[in-house]
Backbone atoms as SQL, in Angstrom:
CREATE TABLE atoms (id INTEGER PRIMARY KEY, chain TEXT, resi INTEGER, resn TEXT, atom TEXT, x REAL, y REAL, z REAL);
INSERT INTO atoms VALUES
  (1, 'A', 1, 'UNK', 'N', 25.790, -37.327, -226.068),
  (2, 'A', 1, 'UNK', 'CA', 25.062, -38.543, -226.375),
  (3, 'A', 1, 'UNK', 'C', 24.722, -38.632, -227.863),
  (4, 'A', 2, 'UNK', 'N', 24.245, -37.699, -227.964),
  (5, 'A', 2, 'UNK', 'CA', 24.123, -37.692, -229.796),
  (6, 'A', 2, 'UNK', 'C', 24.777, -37.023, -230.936),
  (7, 'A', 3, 'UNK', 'N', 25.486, -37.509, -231.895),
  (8, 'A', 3, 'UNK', 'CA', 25.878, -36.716, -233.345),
  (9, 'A', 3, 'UNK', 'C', 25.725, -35.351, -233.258),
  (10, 'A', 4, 'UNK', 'N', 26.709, -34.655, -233.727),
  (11, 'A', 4, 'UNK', 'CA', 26.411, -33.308, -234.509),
  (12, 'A', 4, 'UNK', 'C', 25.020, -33.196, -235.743),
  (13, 'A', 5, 'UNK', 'N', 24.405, -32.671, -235.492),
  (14, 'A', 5, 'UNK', 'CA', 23.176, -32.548, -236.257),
  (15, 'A', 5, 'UNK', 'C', 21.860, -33.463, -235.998),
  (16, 'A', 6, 'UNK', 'N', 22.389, -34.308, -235.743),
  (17, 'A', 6, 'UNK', 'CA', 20.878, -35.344, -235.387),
  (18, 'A', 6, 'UNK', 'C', 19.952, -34.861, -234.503),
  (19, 'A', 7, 'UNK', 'N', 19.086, -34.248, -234.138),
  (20, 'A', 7, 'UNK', 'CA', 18.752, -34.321, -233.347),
  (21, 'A', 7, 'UNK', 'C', 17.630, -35.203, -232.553),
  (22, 'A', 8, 'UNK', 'N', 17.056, -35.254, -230.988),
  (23, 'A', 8, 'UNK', 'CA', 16.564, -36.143, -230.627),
  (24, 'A', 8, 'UNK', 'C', 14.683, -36.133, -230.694),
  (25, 'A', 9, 'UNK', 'N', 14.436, -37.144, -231.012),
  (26, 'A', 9, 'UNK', 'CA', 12.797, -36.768, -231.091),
  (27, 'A', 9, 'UNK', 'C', 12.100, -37.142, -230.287),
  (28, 'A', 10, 'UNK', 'N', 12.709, -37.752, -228.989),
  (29, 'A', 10, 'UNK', 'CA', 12.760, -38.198, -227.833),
  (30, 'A', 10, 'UNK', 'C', 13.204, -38.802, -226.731),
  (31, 'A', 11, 'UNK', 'N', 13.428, -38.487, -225.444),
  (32, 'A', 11, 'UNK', 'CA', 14.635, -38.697, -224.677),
  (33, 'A', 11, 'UNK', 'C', 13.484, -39.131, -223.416),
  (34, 'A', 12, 'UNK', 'N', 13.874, -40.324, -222.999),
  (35, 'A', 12, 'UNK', 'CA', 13.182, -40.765, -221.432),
  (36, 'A', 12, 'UNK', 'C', 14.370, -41.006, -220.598),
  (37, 'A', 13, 'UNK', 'N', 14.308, -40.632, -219.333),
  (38, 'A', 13, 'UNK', 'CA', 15.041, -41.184, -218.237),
  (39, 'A', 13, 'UNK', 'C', 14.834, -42.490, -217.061),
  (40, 'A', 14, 'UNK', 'N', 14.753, -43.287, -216.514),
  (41, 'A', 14, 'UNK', 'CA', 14.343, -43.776, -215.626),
  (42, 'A', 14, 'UNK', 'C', 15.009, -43.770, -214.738),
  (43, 'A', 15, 'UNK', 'N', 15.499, -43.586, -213.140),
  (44, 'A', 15, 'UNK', 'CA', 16.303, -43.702, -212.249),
  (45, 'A', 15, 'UNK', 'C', 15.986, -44.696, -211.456),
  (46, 'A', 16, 'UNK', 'N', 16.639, -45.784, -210.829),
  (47, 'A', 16, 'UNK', 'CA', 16.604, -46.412, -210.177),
  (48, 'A', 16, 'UNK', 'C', 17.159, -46.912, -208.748),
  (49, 'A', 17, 'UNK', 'N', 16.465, -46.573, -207.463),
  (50, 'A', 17, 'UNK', 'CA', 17.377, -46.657, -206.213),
  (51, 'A', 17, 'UNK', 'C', 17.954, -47.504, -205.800),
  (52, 'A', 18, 'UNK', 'N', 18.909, -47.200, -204.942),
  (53, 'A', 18, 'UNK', 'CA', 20.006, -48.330, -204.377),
  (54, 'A', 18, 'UNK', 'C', 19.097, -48.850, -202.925),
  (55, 'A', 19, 'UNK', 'N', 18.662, -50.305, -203.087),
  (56, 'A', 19, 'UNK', 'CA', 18.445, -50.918, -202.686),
  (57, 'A', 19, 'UNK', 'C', 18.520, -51.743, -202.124),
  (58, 'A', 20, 'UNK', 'N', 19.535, -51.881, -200.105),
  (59, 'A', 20, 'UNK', 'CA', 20.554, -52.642, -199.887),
  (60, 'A', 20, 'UNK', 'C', 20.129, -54.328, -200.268),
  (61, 'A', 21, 'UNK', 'N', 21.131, -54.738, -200.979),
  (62, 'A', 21, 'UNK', 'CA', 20.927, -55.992, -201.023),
  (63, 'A', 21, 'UNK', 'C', 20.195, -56.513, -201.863),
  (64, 'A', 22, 'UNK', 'N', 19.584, -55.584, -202.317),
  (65, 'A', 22, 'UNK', 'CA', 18.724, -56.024, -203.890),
  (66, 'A', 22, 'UNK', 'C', 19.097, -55.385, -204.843),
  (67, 'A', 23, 'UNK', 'N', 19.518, -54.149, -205.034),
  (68, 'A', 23, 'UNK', 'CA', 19.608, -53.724, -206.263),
  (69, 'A', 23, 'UNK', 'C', 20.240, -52.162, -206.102),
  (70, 'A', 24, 'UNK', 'N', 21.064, -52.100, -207.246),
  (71, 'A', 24, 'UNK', 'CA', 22.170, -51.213, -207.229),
  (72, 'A', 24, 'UNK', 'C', 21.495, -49.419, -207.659),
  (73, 'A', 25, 'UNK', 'N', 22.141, -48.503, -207.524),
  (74, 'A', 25, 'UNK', 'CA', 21.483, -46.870, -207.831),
  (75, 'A', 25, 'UNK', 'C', 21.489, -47.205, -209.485),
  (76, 'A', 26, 'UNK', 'N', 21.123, -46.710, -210.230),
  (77, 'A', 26, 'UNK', 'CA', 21.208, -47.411, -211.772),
  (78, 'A', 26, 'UNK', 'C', 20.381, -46.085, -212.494),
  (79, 'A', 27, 'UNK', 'N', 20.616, -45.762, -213.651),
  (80, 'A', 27, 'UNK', 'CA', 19.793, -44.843, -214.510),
  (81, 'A', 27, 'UNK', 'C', 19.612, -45.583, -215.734),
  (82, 'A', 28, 'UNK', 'N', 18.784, -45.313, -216.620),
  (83, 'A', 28, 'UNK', 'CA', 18.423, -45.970, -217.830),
  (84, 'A', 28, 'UNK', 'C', 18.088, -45.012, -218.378),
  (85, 'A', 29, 'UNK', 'N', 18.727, -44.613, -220.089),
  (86, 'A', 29, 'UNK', 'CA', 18.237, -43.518, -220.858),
  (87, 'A', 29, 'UNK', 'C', 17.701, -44.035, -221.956),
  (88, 'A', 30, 'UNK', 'N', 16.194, -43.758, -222.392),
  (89, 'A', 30, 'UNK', 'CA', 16.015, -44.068, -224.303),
  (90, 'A', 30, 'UNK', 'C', 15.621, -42.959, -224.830),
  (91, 'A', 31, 'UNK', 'N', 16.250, -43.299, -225.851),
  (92, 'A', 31, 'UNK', 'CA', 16.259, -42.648, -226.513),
  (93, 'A', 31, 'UNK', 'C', 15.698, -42.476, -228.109),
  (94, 'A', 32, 'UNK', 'N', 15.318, -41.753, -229.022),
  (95, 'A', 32, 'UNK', 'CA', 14.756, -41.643, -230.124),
  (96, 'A', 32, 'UNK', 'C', 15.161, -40.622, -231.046),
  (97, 'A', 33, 'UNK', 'N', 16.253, -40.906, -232.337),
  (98, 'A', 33, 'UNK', 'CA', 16.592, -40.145, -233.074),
  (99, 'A', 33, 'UNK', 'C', 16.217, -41.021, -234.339),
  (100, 'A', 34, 'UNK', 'N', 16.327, -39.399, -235.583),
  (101, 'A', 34, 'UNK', 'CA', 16.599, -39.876, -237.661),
  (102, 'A', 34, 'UNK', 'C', 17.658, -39.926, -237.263),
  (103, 'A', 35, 'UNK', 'N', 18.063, -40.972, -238.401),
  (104, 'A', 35, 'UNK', 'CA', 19.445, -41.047, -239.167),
  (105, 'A', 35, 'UNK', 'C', 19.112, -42.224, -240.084),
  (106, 'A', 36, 'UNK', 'N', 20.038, -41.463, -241.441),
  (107, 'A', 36, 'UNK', 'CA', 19.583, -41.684, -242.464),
  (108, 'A', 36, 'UNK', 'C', 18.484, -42.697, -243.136),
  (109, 'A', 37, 'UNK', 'N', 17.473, -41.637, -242.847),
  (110, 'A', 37, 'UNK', 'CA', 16.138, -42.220, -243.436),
  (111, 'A', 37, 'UNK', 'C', 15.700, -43.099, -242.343),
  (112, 'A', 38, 'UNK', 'N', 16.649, -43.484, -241.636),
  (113, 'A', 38, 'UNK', 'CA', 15.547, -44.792, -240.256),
  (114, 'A', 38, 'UNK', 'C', 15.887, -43.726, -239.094),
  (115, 'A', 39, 'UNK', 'N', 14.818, -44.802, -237.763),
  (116, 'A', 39, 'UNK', 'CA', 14.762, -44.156, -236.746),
  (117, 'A', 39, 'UNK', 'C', 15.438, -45.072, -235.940),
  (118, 'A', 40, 'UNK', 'N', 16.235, -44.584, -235.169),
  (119, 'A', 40, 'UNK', 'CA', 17.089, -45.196, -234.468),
  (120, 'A', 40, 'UNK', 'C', 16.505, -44.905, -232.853),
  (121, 'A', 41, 'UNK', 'N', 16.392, -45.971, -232.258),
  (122, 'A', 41, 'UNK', 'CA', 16.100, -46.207, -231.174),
  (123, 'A', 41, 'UNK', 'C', 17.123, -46.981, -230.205),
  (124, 'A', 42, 'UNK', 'N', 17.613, -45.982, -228.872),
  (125, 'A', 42, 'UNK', 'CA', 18.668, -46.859, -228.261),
  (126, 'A', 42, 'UNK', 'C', 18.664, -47.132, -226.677),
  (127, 'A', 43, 'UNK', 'N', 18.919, -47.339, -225.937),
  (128, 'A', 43, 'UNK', 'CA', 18.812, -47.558, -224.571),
  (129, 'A', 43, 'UNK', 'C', 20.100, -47.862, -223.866),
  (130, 'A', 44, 'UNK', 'N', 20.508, -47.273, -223.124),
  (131, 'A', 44, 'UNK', 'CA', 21.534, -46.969, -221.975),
  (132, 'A', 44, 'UNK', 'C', 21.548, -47.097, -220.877),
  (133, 'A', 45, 'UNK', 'N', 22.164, -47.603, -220.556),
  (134, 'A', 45, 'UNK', 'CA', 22.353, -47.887, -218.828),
  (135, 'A', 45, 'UNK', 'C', 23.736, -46.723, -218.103),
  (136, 'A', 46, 'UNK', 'N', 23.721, -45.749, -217.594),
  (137, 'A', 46, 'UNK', 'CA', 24.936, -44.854, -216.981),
  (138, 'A', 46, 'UNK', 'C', 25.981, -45.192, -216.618),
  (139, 'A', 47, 'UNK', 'N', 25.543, -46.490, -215.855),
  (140, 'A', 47, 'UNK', 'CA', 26.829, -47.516, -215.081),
  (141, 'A', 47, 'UNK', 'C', 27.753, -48.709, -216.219),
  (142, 'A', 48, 'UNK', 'N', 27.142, -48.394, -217.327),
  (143, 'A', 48, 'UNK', 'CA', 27.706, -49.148, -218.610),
  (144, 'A', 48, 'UNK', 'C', 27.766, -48.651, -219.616),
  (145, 'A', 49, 'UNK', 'N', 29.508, -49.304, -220.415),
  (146, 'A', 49, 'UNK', 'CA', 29.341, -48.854, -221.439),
  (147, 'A', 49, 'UNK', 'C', 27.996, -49.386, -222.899),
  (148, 'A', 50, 'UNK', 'N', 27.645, -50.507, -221.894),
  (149, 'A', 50, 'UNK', 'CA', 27.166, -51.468, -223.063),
  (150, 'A', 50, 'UNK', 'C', 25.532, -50.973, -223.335),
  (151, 'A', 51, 'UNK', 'N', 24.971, -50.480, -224.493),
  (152, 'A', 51, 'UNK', 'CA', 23.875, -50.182, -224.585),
  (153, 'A', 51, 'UNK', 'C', 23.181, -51.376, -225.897),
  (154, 'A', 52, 'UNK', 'N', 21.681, -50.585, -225.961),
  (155, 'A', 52, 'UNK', 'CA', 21.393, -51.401, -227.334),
  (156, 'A', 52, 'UNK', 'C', 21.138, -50.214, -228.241),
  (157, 'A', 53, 'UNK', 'N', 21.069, -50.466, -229.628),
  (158, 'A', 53, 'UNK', 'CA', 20.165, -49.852, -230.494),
  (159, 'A', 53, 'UNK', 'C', 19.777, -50.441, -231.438),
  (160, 'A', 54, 'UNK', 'N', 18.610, -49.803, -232.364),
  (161, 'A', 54, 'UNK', 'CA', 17.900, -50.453, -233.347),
  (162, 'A', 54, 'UNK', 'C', 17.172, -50.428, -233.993),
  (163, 'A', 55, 'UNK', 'N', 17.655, -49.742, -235.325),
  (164, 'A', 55, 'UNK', 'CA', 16.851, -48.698, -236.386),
  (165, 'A', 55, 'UNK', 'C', 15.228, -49.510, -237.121),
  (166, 'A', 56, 'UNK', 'N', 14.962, -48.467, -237.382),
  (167, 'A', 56, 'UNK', 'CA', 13.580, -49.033, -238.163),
  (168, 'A', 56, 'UNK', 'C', 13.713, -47.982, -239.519),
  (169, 'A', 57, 'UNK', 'N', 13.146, -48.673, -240.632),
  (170, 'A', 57, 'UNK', 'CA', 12.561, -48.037, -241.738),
  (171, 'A', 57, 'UNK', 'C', 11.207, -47.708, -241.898),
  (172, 'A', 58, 'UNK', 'N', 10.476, -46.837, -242.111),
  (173, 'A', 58, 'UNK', 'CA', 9.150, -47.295, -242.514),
  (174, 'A', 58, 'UNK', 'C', 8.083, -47.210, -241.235),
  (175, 'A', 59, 'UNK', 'N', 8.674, -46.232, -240.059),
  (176, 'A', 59, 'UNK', 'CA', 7.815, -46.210, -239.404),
  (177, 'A', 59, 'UNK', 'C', 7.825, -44.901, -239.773),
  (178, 'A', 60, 'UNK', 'N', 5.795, -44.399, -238.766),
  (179, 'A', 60, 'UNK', 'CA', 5.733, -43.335, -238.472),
  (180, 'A', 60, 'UNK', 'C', 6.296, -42.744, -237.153),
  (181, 'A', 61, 'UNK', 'N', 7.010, -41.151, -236.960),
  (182, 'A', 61, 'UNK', 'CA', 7.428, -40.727, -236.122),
  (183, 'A', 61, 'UNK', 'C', 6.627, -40.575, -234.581),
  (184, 'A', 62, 'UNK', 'N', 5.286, -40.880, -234.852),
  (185, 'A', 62, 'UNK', 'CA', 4.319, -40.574, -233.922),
  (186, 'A', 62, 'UNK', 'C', 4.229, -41.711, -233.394),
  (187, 'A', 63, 'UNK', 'N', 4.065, -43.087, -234.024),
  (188, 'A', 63, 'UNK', 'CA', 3.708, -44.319, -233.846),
  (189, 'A', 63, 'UNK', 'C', 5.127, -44.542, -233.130),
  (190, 'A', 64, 'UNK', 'N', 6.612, -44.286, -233.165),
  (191, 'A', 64, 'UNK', 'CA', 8.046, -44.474, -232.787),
  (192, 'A', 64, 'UNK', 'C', 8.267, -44.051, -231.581),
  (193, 'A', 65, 'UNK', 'N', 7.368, -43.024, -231.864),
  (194, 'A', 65, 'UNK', 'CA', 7.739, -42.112, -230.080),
  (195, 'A', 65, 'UNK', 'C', 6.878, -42.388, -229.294),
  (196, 'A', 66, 'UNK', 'N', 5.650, -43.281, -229.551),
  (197, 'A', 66, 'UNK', 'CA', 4.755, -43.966, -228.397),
  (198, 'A', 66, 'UNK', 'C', 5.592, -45.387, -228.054),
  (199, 'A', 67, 'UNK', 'N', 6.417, -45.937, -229.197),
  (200, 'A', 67, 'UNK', 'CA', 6.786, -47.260, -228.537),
  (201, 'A', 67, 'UNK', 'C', 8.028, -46.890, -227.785),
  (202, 'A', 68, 'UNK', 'N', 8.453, -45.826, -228.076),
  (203, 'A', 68, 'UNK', 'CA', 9.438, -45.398, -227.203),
  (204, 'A', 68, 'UNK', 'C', 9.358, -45.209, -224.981),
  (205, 'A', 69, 'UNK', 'N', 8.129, -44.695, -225.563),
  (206, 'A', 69, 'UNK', 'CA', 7.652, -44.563, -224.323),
  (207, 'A', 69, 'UNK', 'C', 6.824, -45.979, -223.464),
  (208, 'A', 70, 'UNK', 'N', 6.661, -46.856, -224.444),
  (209, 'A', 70, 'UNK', 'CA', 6.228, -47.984, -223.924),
  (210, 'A', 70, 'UNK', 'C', 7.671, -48.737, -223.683),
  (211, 'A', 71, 'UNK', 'N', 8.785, -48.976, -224.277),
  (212, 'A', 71, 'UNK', 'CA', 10.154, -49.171, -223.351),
  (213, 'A', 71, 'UNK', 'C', 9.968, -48.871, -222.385),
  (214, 'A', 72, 'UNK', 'N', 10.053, -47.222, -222.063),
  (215, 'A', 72, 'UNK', 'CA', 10.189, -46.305, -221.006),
  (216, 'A', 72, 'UNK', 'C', 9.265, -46.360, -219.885),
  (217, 'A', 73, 'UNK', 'N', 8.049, -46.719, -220.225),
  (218, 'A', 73, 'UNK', 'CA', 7.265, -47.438, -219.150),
  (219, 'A', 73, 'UNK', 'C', 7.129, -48.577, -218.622),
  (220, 'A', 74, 'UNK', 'N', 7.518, -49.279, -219.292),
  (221, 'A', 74, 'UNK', 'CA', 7.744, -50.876, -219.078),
  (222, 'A', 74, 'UNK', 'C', 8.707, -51.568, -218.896),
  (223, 'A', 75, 'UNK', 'N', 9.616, -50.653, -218.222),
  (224, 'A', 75, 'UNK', 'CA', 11.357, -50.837, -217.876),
  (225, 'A', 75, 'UNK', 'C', 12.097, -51.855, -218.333),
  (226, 'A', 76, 'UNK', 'N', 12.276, -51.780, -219.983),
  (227, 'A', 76, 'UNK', 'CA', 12.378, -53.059, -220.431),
  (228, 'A', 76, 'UNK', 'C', 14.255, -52.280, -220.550),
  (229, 'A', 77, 'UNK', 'N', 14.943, -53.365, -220.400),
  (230, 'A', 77, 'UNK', 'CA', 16.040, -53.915, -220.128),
  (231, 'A', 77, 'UNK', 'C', 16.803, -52.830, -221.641),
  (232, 'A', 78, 'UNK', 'N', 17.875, -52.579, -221.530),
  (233, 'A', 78, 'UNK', 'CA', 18.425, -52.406, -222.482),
  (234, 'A', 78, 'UNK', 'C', 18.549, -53.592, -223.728),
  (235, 'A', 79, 'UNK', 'N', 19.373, -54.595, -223.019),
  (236, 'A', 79, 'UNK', 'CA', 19.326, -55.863, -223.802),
  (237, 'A', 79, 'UNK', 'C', 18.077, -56.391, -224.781),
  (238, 'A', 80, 'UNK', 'N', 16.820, -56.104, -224.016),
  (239, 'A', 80, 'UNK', 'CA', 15.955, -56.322, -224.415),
  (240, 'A', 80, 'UNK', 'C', 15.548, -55.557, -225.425),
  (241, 'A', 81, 'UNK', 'N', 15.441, -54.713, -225.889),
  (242, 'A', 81, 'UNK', 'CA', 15.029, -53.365, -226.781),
  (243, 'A', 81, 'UNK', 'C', 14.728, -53.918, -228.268),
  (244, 'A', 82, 'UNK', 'N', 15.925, -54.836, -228.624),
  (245, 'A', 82, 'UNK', 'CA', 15.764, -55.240, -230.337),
  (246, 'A', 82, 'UNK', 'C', 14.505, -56.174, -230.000),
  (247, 'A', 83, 'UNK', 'N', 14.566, -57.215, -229.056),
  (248, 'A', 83, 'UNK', 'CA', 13.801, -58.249, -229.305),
  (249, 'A', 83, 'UNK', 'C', 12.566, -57.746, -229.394),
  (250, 'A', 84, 'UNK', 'N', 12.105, -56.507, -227.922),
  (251, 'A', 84, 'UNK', 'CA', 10.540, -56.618, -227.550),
  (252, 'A', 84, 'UNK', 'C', 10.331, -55.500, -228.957),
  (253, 'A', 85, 'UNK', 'N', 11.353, -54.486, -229.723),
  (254, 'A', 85, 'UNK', 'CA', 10.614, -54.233, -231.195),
  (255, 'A', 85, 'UNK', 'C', 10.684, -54.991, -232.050),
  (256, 'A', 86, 'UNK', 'N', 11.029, -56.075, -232.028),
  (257, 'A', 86, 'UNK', 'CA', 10.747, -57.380, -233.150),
  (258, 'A', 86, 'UNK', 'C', 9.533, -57.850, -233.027),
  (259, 'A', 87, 'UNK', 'N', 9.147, -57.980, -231.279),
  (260, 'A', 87, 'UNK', 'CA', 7.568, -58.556, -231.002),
  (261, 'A', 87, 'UNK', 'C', 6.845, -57.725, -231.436),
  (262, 'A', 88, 'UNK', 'N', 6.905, -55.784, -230.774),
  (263, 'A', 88, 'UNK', 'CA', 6.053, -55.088, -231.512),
  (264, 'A', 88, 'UNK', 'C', 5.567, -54.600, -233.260),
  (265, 'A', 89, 'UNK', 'N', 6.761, -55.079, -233.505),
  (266, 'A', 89, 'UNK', 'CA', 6.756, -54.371, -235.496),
  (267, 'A', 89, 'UNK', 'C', 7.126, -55.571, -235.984),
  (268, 'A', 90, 'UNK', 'N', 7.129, -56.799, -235.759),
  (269, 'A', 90, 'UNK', 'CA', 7.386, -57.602, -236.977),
  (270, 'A', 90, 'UNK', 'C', 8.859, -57.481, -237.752),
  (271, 'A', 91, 'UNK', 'N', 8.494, -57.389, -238.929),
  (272, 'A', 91, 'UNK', 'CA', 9.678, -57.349, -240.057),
  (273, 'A', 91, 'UNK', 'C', 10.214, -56.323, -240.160),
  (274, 'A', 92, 'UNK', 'N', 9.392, -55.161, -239.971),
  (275, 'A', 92, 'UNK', 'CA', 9.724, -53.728, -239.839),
  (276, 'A', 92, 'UNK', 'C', 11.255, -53.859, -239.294),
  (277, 'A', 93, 'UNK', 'N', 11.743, -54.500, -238.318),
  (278, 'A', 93, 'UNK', 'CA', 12.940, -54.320, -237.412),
  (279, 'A', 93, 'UNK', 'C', 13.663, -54.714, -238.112);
């Protein structure tokens, strides 16, 4: 999942059950790595190739890895990831 050298400064999982008729077995990964100088924040779905990501400059690492976990609690969509850190940080994004 990640680069040679990068490493991660935080990794959430969510699993999701197969639900006849409503909703499929599904996993969701976010994730939280540096690279160069920003923090890159990304989100994955297992059953797809299609993820998001979406660096920041100028944050703190502490303040990054709580909004990380507010994704991660708030089962926000992969798709969703740039927008709801545009709502949380402003210009920052």
């Amino acid at each position: 999942m990640g680069q040679a050298g990068q490493e991660y400064l935080a990794v959430y999982r969510r699993d999701y059950s197969e639900l006849q008729g409503l909703q499929k077995a599904e996993q969701i990964t976010y994730t939280l790595q540096r690279t160069d100088g920003a923090l890159c924040f990304k989100a994955e779905r297992r059953t797809s190739a299609q993820g998001a990501s979406c660096s920041l400059r100028g944050l703190d690492e502490a303040f990054a890895a709580r909004l990380l976990c507010y994704l991660y609690e708030n089962a926000v969509a992969p798709e969703q990831v740039p927008d709801v850190l545009w709502d949380l940080c402003g210009g920052v994004v």
